[in-house]
C-alpha positions as CSV (number, residue, x, y, z in Angstrom):
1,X,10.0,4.3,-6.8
2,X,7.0,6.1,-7.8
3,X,3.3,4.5,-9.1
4,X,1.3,6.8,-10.9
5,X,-2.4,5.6,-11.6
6,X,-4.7,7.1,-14.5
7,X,-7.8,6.6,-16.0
8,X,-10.5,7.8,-13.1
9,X,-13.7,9.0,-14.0
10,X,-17.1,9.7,-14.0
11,X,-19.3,6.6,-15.4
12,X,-22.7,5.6,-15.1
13,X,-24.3,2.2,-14.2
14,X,-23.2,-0.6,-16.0
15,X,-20.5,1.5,-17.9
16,X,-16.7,0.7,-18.1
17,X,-13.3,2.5,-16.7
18,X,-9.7,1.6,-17.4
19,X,-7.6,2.5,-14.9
20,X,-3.5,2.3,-15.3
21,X,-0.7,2.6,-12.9
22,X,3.0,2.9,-14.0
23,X,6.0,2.2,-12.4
24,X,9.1,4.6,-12.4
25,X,11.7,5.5,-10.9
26,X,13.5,2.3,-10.3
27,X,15.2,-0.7,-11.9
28,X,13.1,-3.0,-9.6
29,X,10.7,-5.5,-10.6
30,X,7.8,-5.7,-8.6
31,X,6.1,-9.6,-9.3
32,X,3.0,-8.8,-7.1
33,X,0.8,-5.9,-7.7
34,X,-2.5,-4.4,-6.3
35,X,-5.4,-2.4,-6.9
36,X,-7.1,-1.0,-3.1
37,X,-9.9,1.0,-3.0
38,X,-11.2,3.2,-0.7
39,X,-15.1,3.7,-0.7
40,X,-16.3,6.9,0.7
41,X,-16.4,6.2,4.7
42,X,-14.9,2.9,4.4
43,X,-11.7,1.2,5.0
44,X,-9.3,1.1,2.1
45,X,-10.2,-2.6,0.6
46,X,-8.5,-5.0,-1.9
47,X,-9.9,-5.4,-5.1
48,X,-7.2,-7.5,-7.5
49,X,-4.0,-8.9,-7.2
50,X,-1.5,-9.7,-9.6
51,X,1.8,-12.3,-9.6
52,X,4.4,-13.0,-12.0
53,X,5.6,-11.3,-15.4
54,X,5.1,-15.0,-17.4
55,X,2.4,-15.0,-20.2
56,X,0.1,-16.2,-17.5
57,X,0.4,-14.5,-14.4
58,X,-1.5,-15.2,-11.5
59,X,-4.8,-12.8,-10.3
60,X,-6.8,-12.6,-7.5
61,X,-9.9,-10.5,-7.3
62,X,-12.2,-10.0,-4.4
63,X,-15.8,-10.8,-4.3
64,X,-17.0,-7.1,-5.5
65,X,-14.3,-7.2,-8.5
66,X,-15.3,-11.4,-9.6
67,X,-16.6,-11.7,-13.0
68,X,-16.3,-7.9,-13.5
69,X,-13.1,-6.3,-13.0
70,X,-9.6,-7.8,-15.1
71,X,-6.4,-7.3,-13.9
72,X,-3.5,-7.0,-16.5
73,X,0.4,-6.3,-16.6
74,X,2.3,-4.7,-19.7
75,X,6.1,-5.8,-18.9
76,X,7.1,-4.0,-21.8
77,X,5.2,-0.9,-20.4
78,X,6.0,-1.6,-16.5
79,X,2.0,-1.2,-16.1
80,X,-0.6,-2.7,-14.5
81,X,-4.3,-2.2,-15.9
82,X,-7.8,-2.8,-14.2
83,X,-10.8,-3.1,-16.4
84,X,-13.8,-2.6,-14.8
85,X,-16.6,-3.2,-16.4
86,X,-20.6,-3.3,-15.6
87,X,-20.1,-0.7,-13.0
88,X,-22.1,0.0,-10.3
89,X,-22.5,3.5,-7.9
90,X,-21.5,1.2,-5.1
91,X,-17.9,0.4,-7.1
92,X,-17.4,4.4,-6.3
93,X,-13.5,5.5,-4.8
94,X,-10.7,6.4,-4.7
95,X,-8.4,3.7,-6.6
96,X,-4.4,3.4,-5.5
97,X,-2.5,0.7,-6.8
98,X,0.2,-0.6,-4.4
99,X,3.2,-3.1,-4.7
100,X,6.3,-4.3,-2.4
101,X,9.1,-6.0,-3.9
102,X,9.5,-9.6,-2.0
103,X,13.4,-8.7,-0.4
104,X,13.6,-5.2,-0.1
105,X,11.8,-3.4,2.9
106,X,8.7,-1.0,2.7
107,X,6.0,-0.6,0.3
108,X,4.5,1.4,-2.3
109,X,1.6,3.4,-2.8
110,X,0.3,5.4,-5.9
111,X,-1.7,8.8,-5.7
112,X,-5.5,7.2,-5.9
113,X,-8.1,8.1,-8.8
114,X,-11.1,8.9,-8.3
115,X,-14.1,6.8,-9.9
116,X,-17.2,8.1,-9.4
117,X,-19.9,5.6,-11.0
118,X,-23.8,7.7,-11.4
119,X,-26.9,5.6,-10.6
């Protein structure tokens, strides 16, 4: 199983990334999946969750992703999308998306991306 994620940048203030991770390598489906992020100095964090491949899938977001960050899946694609929009420099990281599939054992992390967002 490999994730890769995409879409990293440099932004400023109240601009927009996409990032994208895509699953390969397997045959799996993976219902839940998550975007961490890992602040400079800080402990790698949870930022939006993820469940289900119906029309309507379920998403979480922490407080620092509410109202700003969008989750997304492409079943088609085996992608899942964050939209981050109205950035801010403290939204700067590294960005790894992460699944595990609910009855097989261990867990799956992507290489991060870095987003860098200017003041």
């Amino acid at each position: 199983v490999q994730l890769q994620a995409s879409g990293g940048g440099l932004a400023q203030t109240g601009g927009s990334l996409r990032l994208s991770c895509v699953v390969s390598g397997t045959t799996l489906r993976f219902p839940v999946m998550d975007w961490y992020r890992r602040a400079p100095g800080n402990q790698r964090e949870l930022v939006a969750t993820i469940e289900g491949f119906d029309r309507s899938p379920r998403t979480n977001y922490s407080d620092l992703a509410k109202g700003r960050f969008t989750i997304s899946r492409d079943n088609a694609r085996n992608t899942v999308d964050l939209q981050m929009n109205s950035l801010k420099p403290e939204d700067t990281g590294v960005y790894s998306c992460h699944t595990k599939h609910p009855f097989t054992p261990g867990e799956y992390w992507g290489h991060g991306t870095q987003v860098t967002v200017s003041s």
